[in-house]
GUDRENKE-612032 format. One record per residue: residue number from 1; residue in three letters; x, y, z of N, C-alpha, C, CB in turn. Coordinates in steps of 0.001 Angstrom, whole numbers, padded with zeros to 6 digits. Glycine has a CB too. Layout:
N
<resi NUM | resn ALA | n_xx X | n_yy Y | n_zz Z | ca_xx X | ca_yy Y | ca_zz Z | c_xx X | c_yy Y | c_zz Z | cb_xx X | cb_yy Y | cb_zz Z>
...
This chain:
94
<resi 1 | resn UNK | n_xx 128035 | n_yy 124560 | n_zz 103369 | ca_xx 126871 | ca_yy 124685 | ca_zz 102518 | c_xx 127211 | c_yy 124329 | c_zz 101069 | cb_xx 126309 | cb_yy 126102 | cb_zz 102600>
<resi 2 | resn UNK | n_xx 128233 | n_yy 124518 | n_zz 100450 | ca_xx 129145 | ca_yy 124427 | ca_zz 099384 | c_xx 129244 | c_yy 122987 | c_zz 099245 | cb_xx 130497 | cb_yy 125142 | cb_zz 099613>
<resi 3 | resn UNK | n_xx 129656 | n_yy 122489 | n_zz 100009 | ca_xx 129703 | ca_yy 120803 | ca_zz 100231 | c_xx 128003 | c_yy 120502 | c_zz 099402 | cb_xx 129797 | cb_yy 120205 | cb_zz 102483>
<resi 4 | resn UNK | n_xx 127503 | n_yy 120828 | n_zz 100920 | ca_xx 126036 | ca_yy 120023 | ca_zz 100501 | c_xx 125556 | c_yy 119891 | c_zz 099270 | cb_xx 124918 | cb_yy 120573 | cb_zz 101041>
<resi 5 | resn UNK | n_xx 126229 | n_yy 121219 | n_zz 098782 | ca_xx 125316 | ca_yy 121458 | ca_zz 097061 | c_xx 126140 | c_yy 120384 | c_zz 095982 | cb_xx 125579 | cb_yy 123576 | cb_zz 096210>
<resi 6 | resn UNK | n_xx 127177 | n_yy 120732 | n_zz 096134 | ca_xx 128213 | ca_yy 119712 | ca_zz 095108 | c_xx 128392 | c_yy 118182 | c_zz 095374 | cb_xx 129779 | cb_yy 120228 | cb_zz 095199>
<resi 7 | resn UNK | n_xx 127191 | n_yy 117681 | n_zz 096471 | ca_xx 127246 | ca_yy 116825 | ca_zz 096889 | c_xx 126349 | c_yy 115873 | c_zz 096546 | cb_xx 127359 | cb_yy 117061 | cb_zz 097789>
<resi 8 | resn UNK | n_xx 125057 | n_yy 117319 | n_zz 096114 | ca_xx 123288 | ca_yy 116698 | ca_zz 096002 | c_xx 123373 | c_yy 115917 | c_zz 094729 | cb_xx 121828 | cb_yy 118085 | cb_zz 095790>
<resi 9 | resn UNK | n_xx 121946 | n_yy 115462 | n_zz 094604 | ca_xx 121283 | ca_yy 114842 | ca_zz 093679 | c_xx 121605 | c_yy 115445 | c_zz 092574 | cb_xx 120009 | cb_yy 114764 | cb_zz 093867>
<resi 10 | resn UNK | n_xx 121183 | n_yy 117214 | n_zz 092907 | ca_xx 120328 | ca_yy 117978 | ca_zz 092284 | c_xx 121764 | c_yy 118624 | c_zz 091110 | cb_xx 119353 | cb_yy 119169 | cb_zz 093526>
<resi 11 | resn UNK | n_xx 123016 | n_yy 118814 | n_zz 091861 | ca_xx 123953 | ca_yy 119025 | ca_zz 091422 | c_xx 124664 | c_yy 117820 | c_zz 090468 | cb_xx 124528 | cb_yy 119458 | cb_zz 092434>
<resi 12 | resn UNK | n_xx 124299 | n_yy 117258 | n_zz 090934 | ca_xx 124508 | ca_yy 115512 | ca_zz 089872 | c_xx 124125 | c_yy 115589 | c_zz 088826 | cb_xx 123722 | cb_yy 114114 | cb_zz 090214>
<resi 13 | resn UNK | n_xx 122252 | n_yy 115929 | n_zz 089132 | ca_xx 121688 | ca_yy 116184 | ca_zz 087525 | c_xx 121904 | c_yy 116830 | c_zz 086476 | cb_xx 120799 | cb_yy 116527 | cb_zz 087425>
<resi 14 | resn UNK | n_xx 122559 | n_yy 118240 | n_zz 087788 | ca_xx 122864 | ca_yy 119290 | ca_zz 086282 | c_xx 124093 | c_yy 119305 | c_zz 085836 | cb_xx 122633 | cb_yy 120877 | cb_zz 086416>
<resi 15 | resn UNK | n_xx 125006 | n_yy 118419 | n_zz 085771 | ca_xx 126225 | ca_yy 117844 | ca_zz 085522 | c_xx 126289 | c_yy 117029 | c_zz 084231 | cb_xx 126569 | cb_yy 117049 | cb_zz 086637>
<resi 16 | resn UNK | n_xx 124860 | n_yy 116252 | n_zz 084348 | ca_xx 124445 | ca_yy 115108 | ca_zz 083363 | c_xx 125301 | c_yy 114281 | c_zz 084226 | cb_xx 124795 | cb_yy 115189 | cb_zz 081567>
<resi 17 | resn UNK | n_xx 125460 | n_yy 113709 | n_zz 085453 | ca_xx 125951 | ca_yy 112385 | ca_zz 086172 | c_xx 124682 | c_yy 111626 | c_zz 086857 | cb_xx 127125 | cb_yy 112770 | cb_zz 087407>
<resi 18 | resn UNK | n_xx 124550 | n_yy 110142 | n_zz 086841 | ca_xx 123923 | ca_yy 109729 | ca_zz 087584 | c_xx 123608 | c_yy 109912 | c_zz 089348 | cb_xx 124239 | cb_yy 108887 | cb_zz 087195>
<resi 19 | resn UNK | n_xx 122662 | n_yy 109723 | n_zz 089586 | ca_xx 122728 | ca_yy 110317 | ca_zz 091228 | c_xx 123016 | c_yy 108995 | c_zz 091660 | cb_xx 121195 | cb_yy 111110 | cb_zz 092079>
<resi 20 | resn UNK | n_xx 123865 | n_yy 109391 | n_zz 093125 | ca_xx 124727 | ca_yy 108404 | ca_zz 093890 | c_xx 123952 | c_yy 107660 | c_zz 094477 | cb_xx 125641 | cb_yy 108887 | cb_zz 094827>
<resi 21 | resn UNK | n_xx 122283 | n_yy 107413 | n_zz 094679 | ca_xx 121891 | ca_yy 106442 | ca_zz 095485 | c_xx 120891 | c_yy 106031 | c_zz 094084 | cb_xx 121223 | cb_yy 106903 | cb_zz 097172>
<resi 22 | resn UNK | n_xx 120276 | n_yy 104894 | n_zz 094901 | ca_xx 119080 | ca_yy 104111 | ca_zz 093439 | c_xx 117704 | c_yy 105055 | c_zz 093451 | cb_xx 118345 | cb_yy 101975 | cb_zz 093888>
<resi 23 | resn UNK | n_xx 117326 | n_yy 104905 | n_zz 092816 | ca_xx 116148 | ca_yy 105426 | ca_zz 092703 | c_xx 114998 | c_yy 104635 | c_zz 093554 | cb_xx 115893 | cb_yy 105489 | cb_zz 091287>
<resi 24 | resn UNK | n_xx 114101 | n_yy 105250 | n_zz 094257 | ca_xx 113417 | ca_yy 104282 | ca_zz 095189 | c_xx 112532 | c_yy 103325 | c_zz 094640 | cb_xx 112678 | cb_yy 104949 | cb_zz 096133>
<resi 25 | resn UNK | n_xx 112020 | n_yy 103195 | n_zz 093456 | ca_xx 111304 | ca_yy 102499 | ca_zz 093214 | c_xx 112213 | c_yy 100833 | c_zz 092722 | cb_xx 110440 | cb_yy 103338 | cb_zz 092279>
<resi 26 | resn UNK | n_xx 113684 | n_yy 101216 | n_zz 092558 | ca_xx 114794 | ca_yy 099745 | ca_zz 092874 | c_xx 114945 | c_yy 099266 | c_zz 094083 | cb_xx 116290 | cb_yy 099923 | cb_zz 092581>
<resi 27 | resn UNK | n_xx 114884 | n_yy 100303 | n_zz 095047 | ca_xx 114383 | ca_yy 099535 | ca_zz 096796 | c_xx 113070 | c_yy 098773 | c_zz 096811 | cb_xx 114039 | cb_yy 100844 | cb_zz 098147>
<resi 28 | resn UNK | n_xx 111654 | n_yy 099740 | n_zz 096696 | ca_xx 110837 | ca_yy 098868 | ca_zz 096619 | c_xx 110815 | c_yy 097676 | c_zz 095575 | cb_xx 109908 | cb_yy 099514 | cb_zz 096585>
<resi 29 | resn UNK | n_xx 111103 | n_yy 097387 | n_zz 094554 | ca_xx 111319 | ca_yy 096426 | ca_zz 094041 | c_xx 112277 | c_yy 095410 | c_zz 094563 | cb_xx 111520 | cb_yy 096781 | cb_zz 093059>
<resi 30 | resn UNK | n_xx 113128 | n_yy 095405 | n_zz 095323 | ca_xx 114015 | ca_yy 094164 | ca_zz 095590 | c_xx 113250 | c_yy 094026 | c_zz 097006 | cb_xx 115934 | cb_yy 094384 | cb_zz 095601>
<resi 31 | resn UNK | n_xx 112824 | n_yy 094964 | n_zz 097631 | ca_xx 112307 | ca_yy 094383 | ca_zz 099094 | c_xx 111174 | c_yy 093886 | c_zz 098474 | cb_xx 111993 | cb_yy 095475 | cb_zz 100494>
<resi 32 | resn UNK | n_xx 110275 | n_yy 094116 | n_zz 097647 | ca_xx 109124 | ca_yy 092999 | ca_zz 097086 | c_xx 109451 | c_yy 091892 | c_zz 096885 | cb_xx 108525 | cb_yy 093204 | cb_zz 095920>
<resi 33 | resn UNK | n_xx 110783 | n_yy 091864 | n_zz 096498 | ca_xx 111161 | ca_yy 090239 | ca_zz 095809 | c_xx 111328 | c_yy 089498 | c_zz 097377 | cb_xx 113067 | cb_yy 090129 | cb_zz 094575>
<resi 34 | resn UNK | n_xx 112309 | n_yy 090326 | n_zz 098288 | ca_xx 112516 | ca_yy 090045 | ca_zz 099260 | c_xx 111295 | c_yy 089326 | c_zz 100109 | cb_xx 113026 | cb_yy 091067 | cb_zz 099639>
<resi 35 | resn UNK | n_xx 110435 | n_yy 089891 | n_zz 100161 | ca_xx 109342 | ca_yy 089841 | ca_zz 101079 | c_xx 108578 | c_yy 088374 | c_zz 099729 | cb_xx 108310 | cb_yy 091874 | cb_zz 101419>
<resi 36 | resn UNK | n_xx 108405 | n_yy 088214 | n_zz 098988 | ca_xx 108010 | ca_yy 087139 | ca_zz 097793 | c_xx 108729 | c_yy 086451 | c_zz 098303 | cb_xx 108196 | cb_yy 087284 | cb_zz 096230>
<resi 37 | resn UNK | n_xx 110353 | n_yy 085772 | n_zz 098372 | ca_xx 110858 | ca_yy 084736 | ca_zz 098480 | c_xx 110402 | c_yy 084480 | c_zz 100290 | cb_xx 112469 | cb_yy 084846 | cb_zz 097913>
<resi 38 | resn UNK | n_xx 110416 | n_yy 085436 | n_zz 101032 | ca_xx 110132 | ca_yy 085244 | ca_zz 102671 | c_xx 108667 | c_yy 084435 | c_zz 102867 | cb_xx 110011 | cb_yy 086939 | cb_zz 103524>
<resi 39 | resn UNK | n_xx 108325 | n_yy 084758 | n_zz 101796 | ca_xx 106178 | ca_yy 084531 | ca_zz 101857 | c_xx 106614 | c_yy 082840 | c_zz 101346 | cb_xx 104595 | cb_yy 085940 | cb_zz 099994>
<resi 40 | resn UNK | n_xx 107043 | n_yy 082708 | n_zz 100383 | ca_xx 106978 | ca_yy 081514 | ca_zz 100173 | c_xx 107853 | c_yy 080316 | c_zz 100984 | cb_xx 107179 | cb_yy 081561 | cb_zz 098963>
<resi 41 | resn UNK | n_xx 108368 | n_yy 080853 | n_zz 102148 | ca_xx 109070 | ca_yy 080181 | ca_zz 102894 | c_xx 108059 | c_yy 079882 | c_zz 104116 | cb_xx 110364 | cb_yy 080901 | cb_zz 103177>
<resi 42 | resn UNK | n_xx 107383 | n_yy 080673 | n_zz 104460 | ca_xx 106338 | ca_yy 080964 | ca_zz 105280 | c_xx 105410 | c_yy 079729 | c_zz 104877 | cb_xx 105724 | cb_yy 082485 | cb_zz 105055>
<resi 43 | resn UNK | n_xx 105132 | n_yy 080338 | n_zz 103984 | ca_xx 103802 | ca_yy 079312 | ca_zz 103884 | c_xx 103797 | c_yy 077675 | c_zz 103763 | cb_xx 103073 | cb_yy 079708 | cb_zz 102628>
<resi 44 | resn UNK | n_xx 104884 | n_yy 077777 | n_zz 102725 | ca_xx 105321 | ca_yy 076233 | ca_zz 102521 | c_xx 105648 | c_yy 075436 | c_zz 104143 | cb_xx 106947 | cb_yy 076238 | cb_zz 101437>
<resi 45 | resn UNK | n_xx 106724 | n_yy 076521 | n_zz 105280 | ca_xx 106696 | ca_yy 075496 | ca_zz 106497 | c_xx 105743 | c_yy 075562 | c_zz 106932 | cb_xx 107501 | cb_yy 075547 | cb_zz 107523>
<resi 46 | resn UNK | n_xx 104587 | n_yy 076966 | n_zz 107335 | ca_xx 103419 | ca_yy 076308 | ca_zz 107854 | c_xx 102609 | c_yy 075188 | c_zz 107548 | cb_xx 102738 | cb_yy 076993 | cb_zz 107864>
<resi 47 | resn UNK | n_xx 102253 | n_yy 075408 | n_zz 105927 | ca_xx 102035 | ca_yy 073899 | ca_zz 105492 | c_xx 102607 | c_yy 072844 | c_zz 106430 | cb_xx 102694 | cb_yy 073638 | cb_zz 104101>
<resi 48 | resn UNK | n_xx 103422 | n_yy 072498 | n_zz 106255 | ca_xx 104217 | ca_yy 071370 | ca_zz 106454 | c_xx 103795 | c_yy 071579 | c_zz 108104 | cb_xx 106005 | cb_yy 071430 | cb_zz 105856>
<resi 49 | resn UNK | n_xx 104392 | n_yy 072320 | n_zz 108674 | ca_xx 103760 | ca_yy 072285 | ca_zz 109975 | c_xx 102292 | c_yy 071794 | c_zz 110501 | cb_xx 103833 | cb_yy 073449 | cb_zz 110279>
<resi 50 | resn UNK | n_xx 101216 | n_yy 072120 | n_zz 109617 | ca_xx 099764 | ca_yy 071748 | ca_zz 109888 | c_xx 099940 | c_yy 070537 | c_zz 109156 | cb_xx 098495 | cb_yy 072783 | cb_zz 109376>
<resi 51 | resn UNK | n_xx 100732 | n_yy 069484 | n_zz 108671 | ca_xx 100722 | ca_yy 068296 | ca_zz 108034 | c_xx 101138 | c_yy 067357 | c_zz 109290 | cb_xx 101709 | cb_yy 068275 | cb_zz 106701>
<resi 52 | resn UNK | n_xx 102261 | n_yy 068230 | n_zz 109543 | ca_xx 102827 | ca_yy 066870 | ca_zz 110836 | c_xx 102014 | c_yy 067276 | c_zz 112015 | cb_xx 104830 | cb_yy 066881 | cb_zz 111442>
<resi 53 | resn UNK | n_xx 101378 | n_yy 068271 | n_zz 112526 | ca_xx 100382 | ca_yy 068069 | ca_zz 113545 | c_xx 098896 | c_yy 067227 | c_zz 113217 | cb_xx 100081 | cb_yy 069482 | cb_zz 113987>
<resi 54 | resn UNK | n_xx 098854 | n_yy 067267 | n_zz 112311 | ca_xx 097721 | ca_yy 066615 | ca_zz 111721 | c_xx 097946 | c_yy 064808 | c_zz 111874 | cb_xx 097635 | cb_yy 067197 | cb_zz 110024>
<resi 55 | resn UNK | n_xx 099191 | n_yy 064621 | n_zz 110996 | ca_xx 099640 | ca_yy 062957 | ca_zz 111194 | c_xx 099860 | c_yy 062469 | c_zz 112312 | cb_xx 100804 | cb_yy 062544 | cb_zz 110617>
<resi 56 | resn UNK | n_xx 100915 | n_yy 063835 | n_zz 113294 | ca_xx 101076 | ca_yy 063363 | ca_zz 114397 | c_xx 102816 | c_yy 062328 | c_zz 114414 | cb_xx 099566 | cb_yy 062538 | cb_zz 114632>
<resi 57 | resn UNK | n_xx 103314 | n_yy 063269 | n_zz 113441 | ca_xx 104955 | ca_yy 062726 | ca_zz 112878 | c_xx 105670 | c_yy 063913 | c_zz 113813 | cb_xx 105407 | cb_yy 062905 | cb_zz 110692>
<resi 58 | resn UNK | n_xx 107023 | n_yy 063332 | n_zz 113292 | ca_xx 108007 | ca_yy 064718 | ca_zz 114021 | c_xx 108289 | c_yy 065613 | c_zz 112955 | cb_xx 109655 | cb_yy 064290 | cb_zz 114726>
<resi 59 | resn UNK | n_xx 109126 | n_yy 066715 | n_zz 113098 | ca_xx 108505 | ca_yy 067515 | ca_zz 112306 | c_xx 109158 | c_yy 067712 | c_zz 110818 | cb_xx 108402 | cb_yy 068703 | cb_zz 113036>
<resi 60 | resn UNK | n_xx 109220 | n_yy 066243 | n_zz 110485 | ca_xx 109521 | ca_yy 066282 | ca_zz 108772 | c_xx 108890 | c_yy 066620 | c_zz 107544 | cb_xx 109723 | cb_yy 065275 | cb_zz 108390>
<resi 61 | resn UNK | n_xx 107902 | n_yy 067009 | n_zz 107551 | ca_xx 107193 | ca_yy 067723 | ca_zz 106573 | c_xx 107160 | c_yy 069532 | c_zz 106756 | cb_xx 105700 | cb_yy 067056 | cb_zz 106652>
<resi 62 | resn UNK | n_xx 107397 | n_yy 070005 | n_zz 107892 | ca_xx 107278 | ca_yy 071134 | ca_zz 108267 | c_xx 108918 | c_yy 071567 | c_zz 107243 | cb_xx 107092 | cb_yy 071254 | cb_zz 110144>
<resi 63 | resn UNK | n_xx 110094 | n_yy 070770 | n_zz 107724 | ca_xx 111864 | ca_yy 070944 | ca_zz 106972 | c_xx 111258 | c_yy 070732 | c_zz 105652 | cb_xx 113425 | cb_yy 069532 | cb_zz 107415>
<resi 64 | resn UNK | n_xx 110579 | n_yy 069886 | n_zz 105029 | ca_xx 110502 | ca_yy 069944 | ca_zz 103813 | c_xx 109911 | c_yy 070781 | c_zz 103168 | cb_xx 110207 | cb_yy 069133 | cb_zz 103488>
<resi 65 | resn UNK | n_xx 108967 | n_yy 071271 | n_zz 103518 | ca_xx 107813 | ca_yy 072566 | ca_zz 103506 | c_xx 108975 | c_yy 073906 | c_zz 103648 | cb_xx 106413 | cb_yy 072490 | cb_zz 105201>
<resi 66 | resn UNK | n_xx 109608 | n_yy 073849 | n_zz 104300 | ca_xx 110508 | ca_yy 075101 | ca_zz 104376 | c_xx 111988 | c_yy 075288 | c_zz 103378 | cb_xx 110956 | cb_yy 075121 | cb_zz 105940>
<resi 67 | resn UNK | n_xx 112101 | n_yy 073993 | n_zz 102996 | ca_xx 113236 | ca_yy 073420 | ca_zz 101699 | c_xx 112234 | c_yy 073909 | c_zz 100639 | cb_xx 113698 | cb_yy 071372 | cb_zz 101547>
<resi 68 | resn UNK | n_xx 111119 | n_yy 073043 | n_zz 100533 | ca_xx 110284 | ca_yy 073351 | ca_zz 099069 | c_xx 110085 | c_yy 074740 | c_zz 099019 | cb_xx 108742 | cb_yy 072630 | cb_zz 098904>
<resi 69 | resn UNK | n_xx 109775 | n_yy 075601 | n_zz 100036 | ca_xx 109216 | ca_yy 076893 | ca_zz 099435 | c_xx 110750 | c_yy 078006 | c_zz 099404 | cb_xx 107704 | cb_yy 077572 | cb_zz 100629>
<resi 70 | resn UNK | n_xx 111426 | n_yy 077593 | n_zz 099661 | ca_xx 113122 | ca_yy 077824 | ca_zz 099286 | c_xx 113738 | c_yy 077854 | c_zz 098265 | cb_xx 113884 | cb_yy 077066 | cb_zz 099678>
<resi 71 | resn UNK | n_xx 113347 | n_yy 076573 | n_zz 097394 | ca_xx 113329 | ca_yy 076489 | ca_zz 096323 | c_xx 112338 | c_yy 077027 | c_zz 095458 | cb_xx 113476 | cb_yy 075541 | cb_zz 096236>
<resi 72 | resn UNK | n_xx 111289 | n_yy 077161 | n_zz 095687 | ca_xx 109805 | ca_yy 077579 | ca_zz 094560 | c_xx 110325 | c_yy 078883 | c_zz 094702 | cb_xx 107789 | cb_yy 077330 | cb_zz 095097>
<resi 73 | resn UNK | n_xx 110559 | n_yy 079283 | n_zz 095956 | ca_xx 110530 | ca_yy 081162 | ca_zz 096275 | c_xx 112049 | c_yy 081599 | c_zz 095205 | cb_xx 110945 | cb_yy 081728 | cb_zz 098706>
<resi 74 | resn UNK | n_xx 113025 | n_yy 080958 | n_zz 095445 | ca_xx 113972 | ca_yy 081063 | ca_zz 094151 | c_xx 113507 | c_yy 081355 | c_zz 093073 | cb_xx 114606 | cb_yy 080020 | cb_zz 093808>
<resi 75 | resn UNK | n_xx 113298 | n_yy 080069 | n_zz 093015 | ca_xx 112961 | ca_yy 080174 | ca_zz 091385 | c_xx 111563 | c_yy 081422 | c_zz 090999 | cb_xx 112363 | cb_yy 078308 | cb_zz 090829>
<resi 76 | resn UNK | n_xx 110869 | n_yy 081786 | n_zz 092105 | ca_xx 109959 | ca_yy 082899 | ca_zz 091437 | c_xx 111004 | c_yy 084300 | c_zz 091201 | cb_xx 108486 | cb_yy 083307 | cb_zz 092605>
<resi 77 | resn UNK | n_xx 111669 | n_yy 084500 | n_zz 092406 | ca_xx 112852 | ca_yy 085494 | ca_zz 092688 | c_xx 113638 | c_yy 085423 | c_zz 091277 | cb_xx 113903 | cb_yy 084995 | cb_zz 094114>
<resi 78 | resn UNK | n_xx 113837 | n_yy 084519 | n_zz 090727 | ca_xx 115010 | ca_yy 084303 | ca_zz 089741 | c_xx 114072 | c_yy 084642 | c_zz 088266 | cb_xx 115802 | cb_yy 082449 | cb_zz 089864>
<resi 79 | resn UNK | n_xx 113279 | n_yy 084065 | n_zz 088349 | ca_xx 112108 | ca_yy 084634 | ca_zz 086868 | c_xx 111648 | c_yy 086074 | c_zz 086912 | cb_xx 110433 | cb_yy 083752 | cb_zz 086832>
<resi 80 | resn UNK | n_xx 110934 | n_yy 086756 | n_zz 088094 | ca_xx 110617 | ca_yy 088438 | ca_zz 088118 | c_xx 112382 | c_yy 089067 | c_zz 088024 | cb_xx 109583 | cb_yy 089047 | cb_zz 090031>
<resi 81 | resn UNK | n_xx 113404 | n_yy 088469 | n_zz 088413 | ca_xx 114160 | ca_yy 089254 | ca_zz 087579 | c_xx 115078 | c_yy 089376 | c_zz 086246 | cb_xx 114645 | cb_yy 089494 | cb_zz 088193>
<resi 82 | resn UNK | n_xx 114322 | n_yy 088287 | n_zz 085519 | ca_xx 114885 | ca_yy 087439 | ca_zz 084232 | c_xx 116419 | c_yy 087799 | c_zz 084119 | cb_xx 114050 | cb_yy 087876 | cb_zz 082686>
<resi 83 | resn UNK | n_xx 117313 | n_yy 087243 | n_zz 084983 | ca_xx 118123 | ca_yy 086547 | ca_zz 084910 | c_xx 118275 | c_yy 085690 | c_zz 083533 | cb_xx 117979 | cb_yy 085972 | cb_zz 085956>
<resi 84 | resn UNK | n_xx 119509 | n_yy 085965 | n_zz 082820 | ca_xx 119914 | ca_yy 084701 | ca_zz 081598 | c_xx 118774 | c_yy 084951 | c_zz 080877 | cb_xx 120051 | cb_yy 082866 | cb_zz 082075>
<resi 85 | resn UNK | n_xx 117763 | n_yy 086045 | n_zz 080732 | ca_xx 117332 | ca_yy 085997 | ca_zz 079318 | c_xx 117708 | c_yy 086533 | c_zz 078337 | cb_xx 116415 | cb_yy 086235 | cb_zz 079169>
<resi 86 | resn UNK | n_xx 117504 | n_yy 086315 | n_zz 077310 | ca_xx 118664 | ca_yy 086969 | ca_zz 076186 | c_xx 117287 | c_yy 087779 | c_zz 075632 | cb_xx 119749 | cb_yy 085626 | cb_zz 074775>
<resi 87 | resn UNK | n_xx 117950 | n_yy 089204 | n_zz 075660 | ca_xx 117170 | ca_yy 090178 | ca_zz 074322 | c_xx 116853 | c_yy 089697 | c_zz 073324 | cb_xx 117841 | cb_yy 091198 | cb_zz 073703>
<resi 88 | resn UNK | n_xx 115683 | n_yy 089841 | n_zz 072998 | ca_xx 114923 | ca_yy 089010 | ca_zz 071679 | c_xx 114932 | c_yy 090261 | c_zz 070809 | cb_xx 113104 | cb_yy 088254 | cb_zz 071950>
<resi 89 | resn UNK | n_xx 115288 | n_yy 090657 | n_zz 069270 | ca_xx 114954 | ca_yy 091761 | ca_zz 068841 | c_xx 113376 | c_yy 091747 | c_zz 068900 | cb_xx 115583 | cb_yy 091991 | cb_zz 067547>
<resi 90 | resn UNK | n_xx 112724 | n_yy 093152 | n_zz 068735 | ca_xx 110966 | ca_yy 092771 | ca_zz 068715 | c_xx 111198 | c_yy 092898 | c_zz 067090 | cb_xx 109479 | cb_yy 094152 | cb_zz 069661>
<resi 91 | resn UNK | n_xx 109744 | n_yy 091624 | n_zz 067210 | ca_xx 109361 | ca_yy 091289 | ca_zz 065802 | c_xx 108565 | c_yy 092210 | c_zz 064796 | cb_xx 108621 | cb_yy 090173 | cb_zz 065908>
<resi 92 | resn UNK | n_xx 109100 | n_yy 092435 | n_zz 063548 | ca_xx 108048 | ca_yy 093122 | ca_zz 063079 | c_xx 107892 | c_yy 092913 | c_zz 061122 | cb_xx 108376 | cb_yy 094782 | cb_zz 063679>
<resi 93 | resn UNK | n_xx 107478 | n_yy 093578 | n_zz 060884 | ca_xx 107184 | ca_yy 093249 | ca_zz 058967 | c_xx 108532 | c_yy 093368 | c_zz 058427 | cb_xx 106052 | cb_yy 094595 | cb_zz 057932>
<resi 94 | resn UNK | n_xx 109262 | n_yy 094291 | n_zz 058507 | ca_xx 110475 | ca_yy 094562 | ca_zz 058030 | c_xx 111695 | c_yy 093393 | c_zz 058307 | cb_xx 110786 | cb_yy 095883 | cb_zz 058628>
């Protein structure tokens, strides 16, 4: 029982130590991103998929559709977590 307590969250806090797991709202946030870069993979090959059934090609627009939204889904992934931006001081009169 001794364990459990010196183990908790709760015993963390009153220590002033950070608690040993993330806070959940850093899970839901990376599985959002997660599920954002998956969506845009999705859609881009279906695209591409309803392009080459449509032309009646093999299925080279569907690979490109799934490359392009690979890349777009990156690069959205890479901006919601501004990566390489540099702290701007905020502007003010002084």
């Amino acid at each position: 029982m001794l364990a459990k307590f010196f183990t908790s969250d709760t015993f963390r806090a009153l220590m002033g130590l950070r608690p040993a797991r993330p806070p959940r709202y850093e899970i839901y946030r990376y599985s959002g991103l997660g599920c954002l870069f998956a969506g845009a993979v999705i859609v881009f090959m279906a695209g591409g998929w309803l392009l080459d059934r449509w032309l009646g090609v093999i299925p080279l627009f569907t690979i490109l559709g799934a490359l392009l939204g690979a890349g777009l889904g990156s690069v959205s992934v890479y901006r919601k977590l501004g990566i390489g931006r540099a702290s701007q001081p905020p502007e003010g009169d002084g």
